[in-house]
C-alpha positions in Angstrom: -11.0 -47.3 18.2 -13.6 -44.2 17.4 -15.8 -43.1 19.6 -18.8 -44.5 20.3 -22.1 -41.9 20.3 -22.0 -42.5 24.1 -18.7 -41.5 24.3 -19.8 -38.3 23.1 -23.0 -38.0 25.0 -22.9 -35.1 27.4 -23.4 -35.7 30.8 -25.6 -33.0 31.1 -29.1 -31.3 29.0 -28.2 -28.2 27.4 -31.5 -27.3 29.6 -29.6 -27.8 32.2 -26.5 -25.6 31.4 -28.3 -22.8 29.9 -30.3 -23.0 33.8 -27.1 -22.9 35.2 -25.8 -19.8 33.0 -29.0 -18.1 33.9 -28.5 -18.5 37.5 -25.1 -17.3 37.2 -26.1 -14.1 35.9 -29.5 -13.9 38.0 -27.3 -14.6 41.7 -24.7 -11.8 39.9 -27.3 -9.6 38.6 -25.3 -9.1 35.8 -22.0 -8.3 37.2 -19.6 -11.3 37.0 -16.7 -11.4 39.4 -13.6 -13.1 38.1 -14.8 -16.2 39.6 -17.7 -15.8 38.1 -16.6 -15.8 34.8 -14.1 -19.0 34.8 -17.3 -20.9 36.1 -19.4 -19.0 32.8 -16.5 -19.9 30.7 -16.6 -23.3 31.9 -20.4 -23.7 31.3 -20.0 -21.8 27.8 -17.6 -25.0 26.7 -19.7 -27.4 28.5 -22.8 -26.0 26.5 -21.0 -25.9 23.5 -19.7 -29.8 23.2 -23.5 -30.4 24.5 -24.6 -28.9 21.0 -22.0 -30.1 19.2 -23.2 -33.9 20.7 -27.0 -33.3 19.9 -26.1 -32.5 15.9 -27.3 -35.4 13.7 -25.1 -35.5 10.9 -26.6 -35.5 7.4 -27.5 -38.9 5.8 
């Protein structure tokens, strides 16, 4: 069964991730600590798959 495009739908706005990511850096100011940046790695995927859900393929 393929995927439906709701079953690709992120849960989340890129809006909302990129606020999160700048937050991260604002709280850090600029200095991640190593927990710091598994939670930016995390939010660099979750950003990522949000884009890669938003592109409209070509007719």
């Amino acid at each position: 069964m393929s995927p439906t495009p709701d079953d690709l739908a992120p849960e989340r706005s890129l809006a909302e991730i990129n606020a999160d990511i700048r937050c991260l850096f604002a709280r850090a100011e600029g200095r991640l600590t190593d927990t710091e940046r598994v939670r930016h790695a995390a939010l660099l995927q979750e950003w990522a798959t949000a884009v890669r859900a938003s592109v409209v393929p070509a007719a």
